[in-house]
C-alpha positions in Angstrom: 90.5 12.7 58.8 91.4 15.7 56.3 92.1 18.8 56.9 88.7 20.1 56.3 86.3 17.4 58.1 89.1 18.7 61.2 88.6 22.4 61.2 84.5 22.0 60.8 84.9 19.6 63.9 86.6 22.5 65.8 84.1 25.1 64.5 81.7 22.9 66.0 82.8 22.6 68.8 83.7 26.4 69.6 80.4 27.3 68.4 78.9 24.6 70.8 81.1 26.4 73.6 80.4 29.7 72.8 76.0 28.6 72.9 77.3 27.1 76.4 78.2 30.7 78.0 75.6 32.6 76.7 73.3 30.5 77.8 75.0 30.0 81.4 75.0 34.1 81.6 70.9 33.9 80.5 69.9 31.8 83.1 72.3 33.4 85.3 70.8 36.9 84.7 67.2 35.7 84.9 68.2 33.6 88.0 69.8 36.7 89.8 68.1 39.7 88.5 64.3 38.8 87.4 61.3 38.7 89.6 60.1 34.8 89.1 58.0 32.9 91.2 57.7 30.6 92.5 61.1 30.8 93.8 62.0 27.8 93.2 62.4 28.2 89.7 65.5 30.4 90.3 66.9 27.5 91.8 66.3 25.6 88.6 67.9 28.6 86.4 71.0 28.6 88.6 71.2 24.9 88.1 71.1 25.2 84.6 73.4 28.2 84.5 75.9 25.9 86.4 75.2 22.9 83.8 75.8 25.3 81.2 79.2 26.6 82.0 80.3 22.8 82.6 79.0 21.8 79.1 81.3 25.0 78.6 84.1 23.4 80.2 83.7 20.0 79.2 84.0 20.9 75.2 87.1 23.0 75.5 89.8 21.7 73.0 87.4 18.8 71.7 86.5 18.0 68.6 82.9 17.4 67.4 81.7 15.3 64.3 77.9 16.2 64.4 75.3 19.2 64.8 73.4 17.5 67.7 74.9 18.9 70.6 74.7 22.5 69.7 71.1 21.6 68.7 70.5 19.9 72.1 72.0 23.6 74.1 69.7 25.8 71.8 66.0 24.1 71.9 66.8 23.6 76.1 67.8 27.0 75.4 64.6 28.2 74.0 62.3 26.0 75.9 63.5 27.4 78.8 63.1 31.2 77.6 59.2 30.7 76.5 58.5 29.1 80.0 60.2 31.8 82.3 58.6 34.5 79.8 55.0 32.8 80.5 55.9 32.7 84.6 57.4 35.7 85.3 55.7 38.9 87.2 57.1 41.9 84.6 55.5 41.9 81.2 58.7 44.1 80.3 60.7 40.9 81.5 58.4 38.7 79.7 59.4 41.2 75.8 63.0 40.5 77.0 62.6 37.2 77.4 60.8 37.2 74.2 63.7 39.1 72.5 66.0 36.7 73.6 64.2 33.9 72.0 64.9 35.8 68.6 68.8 35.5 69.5 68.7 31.9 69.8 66.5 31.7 66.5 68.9 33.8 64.9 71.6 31.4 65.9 70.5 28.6 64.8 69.8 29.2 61.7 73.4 31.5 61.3 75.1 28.3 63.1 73.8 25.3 61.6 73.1 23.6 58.5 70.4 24.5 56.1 67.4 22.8 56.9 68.1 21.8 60.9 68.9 25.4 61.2 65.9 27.0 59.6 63.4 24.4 61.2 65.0 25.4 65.0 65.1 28.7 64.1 60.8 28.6 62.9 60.4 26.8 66.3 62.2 29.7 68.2 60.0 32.5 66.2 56.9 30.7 67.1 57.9 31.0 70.3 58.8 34.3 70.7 55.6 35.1 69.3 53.6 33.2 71.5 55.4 34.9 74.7 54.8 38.5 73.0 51.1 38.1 72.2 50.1 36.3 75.6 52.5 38.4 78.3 53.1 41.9 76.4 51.1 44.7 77.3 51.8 46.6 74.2 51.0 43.6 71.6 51.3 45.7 68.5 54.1 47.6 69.2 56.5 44.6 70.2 55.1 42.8 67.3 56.2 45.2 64.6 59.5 45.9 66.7 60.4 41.8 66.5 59.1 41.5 63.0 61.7 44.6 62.3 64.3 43.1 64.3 64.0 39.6 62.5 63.5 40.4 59.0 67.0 42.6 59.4 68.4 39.8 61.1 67.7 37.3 58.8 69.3 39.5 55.8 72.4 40.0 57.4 72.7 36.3 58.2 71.4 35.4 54.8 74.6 37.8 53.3 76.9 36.7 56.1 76.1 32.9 55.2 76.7 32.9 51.5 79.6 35.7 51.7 81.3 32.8 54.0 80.6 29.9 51.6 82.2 31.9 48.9 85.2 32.6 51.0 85.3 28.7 51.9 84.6 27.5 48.9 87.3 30.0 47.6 89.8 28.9 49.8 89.4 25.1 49.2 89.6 26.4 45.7 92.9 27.5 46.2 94.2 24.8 48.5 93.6 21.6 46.0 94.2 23.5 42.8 97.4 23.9 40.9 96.9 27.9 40.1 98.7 27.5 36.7 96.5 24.8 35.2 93.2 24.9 37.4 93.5 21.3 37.5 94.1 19.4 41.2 97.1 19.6 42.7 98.3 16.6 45.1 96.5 17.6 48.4 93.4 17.9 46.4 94.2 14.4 44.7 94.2 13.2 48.0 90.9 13.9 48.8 89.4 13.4 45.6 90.4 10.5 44.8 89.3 8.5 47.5 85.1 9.5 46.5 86.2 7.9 43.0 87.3 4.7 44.5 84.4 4.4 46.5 82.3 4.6 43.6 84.3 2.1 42.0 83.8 -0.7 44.9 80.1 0.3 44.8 80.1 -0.2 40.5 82.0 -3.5 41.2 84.5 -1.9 38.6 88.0 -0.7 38.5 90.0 2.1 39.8 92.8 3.1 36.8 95.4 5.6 37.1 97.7 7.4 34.6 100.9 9.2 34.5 101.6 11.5 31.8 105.1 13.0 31.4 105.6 15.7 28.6 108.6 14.7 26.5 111.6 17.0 26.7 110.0 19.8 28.2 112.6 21.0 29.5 114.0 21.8 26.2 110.8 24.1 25.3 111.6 26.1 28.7 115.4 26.5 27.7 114.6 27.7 24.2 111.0 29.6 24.4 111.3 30.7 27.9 109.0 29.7 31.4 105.8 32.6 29.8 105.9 29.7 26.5 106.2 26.7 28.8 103.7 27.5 31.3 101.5 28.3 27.8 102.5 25.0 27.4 101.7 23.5 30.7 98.0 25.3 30.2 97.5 23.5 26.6 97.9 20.2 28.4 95.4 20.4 30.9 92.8 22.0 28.5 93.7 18.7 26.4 93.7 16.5 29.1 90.1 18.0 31.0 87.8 17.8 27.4 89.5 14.3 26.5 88.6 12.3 29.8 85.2 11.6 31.4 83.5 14.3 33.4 83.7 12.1 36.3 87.4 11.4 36.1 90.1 13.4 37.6 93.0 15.0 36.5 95.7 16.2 38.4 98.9 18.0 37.6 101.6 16.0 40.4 104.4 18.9 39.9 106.5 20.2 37.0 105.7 18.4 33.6 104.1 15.5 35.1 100.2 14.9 35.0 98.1 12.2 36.4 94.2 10.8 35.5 92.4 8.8 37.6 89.2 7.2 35.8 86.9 4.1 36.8 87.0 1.7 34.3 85.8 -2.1 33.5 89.5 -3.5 32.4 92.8 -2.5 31.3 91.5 -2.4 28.4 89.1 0.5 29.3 92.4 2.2 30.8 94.7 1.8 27.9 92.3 2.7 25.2 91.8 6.2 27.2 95.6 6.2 27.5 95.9 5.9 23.6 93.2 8.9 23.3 95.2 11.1 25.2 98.5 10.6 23.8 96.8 10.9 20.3 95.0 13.9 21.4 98.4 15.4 22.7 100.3 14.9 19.7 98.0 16.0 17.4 98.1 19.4 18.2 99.4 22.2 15.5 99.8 24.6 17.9 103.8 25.3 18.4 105.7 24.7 20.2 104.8 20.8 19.6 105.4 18.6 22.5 104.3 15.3 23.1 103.5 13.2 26.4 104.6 9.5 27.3 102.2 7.8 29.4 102.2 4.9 31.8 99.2 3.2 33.3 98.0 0.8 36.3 94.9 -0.8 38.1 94.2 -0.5 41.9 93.0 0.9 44.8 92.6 4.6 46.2 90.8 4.8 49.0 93.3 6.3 51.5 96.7 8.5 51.0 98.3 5.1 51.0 96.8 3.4 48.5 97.0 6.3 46.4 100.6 6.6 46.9 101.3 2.7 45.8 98.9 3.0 42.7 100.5 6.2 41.4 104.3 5.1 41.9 103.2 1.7 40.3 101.7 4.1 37.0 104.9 6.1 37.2 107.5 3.0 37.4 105.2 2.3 34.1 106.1 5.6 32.8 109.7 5.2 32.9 109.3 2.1 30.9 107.3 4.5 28.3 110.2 6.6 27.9 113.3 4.1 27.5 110.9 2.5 24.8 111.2 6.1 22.6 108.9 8.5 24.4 105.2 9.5 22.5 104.3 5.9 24.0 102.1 3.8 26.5 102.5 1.6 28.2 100.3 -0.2 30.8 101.0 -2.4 34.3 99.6 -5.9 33.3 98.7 -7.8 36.3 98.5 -11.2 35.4 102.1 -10.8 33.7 103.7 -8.4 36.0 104.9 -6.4 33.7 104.3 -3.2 31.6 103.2 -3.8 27.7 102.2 -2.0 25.1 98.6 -0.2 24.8 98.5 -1.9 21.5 98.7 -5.2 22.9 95.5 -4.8 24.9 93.5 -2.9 22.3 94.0 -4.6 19.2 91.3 -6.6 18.9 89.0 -4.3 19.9 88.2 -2.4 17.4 87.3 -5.8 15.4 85.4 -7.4 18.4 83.0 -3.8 18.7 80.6 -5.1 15.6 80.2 -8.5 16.2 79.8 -7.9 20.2 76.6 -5.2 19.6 74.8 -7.5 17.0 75.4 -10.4 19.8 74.0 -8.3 22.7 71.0 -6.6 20.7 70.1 -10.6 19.7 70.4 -12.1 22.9 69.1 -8.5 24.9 72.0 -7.9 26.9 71.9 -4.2 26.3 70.7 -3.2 29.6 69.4 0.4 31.1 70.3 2.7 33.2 68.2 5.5 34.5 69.1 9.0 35.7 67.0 11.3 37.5 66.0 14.9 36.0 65.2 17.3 38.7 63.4 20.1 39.8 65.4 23.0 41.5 62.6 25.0 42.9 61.2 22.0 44.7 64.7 19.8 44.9 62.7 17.0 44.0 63.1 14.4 41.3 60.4 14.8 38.5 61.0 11.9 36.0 64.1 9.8 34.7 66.2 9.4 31.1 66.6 5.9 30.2 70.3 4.9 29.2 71.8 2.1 26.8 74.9 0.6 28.6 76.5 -2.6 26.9 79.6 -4.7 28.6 80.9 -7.3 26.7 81.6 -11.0 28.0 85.0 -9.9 28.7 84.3 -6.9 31.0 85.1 -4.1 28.7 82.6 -1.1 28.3 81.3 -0.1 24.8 80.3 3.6 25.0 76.5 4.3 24.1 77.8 6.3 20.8 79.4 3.4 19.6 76.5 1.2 20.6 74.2 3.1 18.6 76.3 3.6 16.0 77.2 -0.1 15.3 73.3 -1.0 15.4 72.6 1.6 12.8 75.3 0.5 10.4 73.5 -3.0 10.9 70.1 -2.4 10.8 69.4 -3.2 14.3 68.7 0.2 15.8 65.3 0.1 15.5 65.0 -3.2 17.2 67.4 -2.1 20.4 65.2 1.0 20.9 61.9 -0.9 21.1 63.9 -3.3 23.9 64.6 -0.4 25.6 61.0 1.2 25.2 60.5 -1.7 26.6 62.6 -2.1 29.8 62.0 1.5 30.6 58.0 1.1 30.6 58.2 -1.8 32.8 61.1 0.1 35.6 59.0 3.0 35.5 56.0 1.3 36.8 58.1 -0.3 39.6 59.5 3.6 40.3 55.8 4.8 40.2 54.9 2.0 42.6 57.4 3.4 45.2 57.1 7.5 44.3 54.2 8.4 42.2 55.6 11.6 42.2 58.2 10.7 39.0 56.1 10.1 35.9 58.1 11.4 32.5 60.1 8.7 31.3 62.9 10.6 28.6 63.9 8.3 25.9 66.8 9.0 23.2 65.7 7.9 19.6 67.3 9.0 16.4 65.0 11.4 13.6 64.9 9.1 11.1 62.8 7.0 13.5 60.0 8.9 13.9 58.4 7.1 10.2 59.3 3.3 11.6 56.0 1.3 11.7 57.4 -1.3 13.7 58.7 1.3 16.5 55.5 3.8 16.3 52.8 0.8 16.7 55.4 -0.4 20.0 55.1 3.2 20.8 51.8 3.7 21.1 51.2 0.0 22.9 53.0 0.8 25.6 52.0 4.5 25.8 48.3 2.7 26.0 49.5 -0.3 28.3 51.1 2.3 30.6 49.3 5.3 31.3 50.8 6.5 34.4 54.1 6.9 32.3 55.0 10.3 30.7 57.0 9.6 27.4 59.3 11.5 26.5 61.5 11.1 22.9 64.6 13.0 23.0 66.1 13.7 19.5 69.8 14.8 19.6 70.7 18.4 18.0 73.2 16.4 15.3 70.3 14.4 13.9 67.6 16.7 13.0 68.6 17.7 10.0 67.2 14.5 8.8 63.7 15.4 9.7 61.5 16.1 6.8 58.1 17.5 6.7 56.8 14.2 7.2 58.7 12.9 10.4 57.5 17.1 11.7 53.7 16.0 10.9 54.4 12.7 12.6 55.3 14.1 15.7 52.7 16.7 16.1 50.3 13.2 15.8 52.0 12.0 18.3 51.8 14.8 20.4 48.4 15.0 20.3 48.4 11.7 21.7 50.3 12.5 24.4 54.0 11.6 23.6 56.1 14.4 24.3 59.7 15.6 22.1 62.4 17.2 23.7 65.7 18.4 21.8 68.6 16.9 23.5 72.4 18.3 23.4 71.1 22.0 22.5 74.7 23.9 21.8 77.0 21.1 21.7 77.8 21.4 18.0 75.9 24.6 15.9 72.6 25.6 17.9 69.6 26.4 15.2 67.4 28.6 16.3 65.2 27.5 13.4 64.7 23.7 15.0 63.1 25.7 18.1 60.4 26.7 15.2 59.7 23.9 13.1 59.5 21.0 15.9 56.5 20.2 17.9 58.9 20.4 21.3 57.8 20.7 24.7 62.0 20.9 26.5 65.0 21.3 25.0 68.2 19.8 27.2 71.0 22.2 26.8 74.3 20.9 26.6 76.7 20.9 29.9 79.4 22.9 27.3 77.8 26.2 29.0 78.7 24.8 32.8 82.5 23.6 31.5 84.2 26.7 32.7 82.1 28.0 35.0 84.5 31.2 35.9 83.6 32.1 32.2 81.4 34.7 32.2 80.5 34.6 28.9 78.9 31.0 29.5 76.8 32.1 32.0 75.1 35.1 29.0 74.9 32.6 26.8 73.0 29.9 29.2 70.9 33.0 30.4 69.9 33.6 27.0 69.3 30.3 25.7 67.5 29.9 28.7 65.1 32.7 28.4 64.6 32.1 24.5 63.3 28.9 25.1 61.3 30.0 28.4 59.7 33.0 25.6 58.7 29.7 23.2 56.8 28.4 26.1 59.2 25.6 26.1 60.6 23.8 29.2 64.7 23.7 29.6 66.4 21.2 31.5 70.4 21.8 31.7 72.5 18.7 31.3 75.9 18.2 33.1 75.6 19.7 36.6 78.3 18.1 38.4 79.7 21.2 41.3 77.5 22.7 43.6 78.8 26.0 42.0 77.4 25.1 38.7 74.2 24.3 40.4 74.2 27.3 42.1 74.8 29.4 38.6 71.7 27.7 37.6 69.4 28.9 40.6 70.7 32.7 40.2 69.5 32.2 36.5 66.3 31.2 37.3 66.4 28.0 35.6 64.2 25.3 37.2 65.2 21.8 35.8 68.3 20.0 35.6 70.2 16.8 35.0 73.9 15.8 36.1 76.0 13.6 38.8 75.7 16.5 41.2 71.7 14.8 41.7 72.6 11.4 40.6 74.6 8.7 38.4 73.0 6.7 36.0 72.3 3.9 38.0 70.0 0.3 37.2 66.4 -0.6 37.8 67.2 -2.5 40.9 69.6 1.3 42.2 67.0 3.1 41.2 64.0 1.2 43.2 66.3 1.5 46.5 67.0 5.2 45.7 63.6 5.7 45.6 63.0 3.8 48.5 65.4 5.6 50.8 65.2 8.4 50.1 62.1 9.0 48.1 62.2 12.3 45.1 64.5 14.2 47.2 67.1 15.1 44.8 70.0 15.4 46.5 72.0 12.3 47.0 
């Protein structure tokens, strides 16, 4: 158990105690001190007092994995409170009794989780209210005083609750951070890197991890001084965090040394993001120039252990990288046990990428993958971008910009997007069969498509076939400069037909104001660049006022790349309402996606 699933078991369990006694000194009080009849119900409050303080006792120095106890203490609690108010003599008793209710409602929802908390607490309002308006002989007046009382309550708990989660948050911040770089330090690697396992076991794919020494570093220190080095030091990470994957993780292990952790399909996966590091590193014309050797290995990291045996495995690697003249990689292979050149396992790819997307786009292997788009306001999935995903026979992973890329050169890209149209139509029905709720369907297609025959006539047969399904085309901000006044008039048909255009990417490369003008668009995507640095607050203006802009064009904006509940957060203090990003879910397949939906219906929090 970590550190932090410990101390939350020990603040439940104090705050369980600490329910315990003031409930034991309630009954107590009403037991000793208020006029009840029948008598016998003092007995009952004593017993319960007594019960009470051994629940008390009974807790003391235990830990506690789960709500459900505290729970348990405060709806006994308040049952108990709305029955003596109703029985007793004193209608002054009765307001105190009343009042008393408010407590435990304030506690609940101070002491437990969101939604538990807020639901016990309704439940302990309702019955306050009850016992006021049935049992007080001034209605009005304790009405207005317990309205008073509650809505001041609740906005001190409301502060109290979110100045805490900073403060948390905060700490954990600083805890599993390296202060210097911002990136993970070991303890947070630890804990990390267990989740990305996990979600390696569930992919069926790999878990890869690399070591990255920066060659004679110590030499920059001696002759620049620490100020340059740690300049250095801060250089690398930056390199390091926009080369990987937003889902890997990147860690600085002490000193000069660095480590990634990525899920991958292959060594070959892992060597050719080995290669794009080191390249990335060395390329750099800022002075002074260093460069990083790099060694690399597959295997497990589900517990400290594990992590331990992988990373000294990538290490022993790394040594290897530097006897063979630093600026190098070198990766673990299995089947040989022994390290070997990236080169060896990336050689033929480049050669293979072609040849291996005309194959799948002939024989339909390109399959899809669908992630949900959300709405914040109602936390609720509203609709789902279809994905292109491609792995070769030999297990490797051909990104989507590759994919695309290689079917334009050979003329194919028209075919793999009506394949897609395709698939996606027929998953959709299956999701609107199991949540109704979902209906736009988000689709990425390139400009110059817009004008194809062969993909507008597919278009509109399945927009006809399917008319529970909301399309969506997304064009990306990079191709529109290939629309001409044509493709615009084309659109604006088909968006009188009830296809819908979104602009995907908004801010990645040069934002145009003047695409927001000329398209036909009903959302534009903005890129997850404005959520990379989320301690920036210069990326929060900017997201605010791209935001805004395209609110004032009556346009819908849907921000891509939420992966922290911070950066989520951001976007609820900005008002924005829709949203995409691992935080709500990974892209996951047809068959995923039905049993997400299944489970769990259009909540969007997984």
């Amino acid at each position: 158990m970590s550190r932090t699933d410990s101390l939350q078991n020990d603040f439940r369990s104090r705050v369980v105690q600490i329910l315990a006694v003031e409930t034991s000194i309630r009954y107590a009080f009403f037991a000793l001190f208020v006029d009840i009849q029948p008598s016998w119900l003092r007995l009952v409050l004593g017993f319960l007092s007594v019960a009470a303080i051994i629940v008390a006792i009974l807790i003391r120095n235990r830990e506690l994995t789960s709500h459900v106890p505290g729970r348990i203490l405060i709806v006994a609690a308040m049952i108990v409170l709305a029955f003596v108010g109703f029985v007793i003599t004193s209608p002054e008793l009765a307001v105190i009794a009343a009042f008393s209710l408010l407590g435990l409602a304030m506690s609940a929802i101070a002491l437990d989780t969101f939604r538990p908390g807020m639901a016990i607490g309704l439940v302990g309002h309702a019955l306050a209210l009850l016992v006021l308006g049935f049992r007080s002989s001034t209605i009005i007046a304790a009405y207005l005083i317990y309205i008073g009382l509650a809505i001041t309550a609740t906005f001190l708990i409301v502060r109290l609750r979110a100045f805490l989660e900073l403060e948390r948050d905060a700490a954990l911040q600083l805890a599993h951070t390296d202060p210097l770089t911002g990136l993970l330090n070991r303890r947070g690697m630890e804990i990390q890197v267990p989740l990305l396992d996990a979600v390696a076991q569930r992919d069926e794919q790999l878990l890869g991890c690399l070591v990255l020494d920066l060659d004679h570093f110590k030499k920059v220190n001696d002759a620049f001084g620490h100020r340059t080095g740690d300049s250095v030091l801060s250089r690398t990470a930056e390199t390091i965090q926009s080369t990987i994957r937003a889902a890997d993780i990147a860690v600085r292990t002490g000193g000069e040394e660095f480590a990634v952790f990525s899920v991958v399909r292959s060594s070959t996966d892992l060597a050719l993001l080995a290669e794009r590091l080191r390249s990335n590193l060395a390329s750099t014309e800022l002075k002074p120039h260093v460069t990083a050797s790099i060694g690399g290995a597959i295997g497990r990291g589900g517990s400290a252990e594990e992590i331990s045996s992988l990373f000294e495995l990538a290490d022993t690697v790394l040594f290897t990288a530097k006897k063979a003249g630093r600026n190098t990689v070198r990766m673990f292979d299995g089947s040989l046990g022994r390290p070997l050149p990236a080169s060896a396992l990336t050689a033929d790819y480049s050669r293979s990428k072609a040849s291996d997307v005309s194959a799948a786009i002939r024989d339909r292997t390109v399959f899809v993958v669908y992630q949900p788009i959300v709405d914040l306001e109602a936390e609720r999935i509203i609709g789902f971008e279809a994905l292109a995903r491609l792995t070769t026979p030999d297990g490797s992973n051909i990104i989507p910009p590759i994919v695309i890329s290689e079917a334009r050169k050979q003329g194919l890209l028209d075919r793999l997007t009506i394949d897609i149209v395709t698939d996606a139509y027929l998953a959709m029905e299956e999701f609107l069969d199991i949540e109704p709720g979902a209906p736009t369907l988000h689709i990425n297609i390139e400009a110059t498509q817009i004008t194809s025959p062969e993909l507008l006539e597919h278009l509109e047969t399945m927009r006809m076939s399917h008319p529970r399904v909301q399309l969506r085309l997304e064009f990306t901000e990079a191709s529109i400069s290939d629309l001409n006044t044509d493709a615009i008039e084309q659109m604006r048909s088909l968006a009188q037909s009830g296809i819908s255009f979104a602009l995907d990417d908004y801010g990645q490369d040069h934002a145009s104001a003047a695409a927001l003008l000329r398209m036909p668009l009903h959302t534009v995507k903005i890129d997850k660049v404005f959520l990379a640095d989320e301690t920036n607050p210069r990326h929060k203006i900017i997201l605010s006022s791209v935001a805004h802009l395209v609110s004032d064009l009556q346009m819908h904006t849907v921000v891509e790349g939420v992966e922290t509940q911070s950066g989520h957060q951001t976007l609820v203090d900005l008002g924005i309402t829709h949203a995409q990003g691992y935080l709500y879910g990974r892209p996951l397949t047809a068959e995923d996606t039905k049993a997400r939906l299944t489970d769990s219906g259009l909540t969007m929090w997984t």
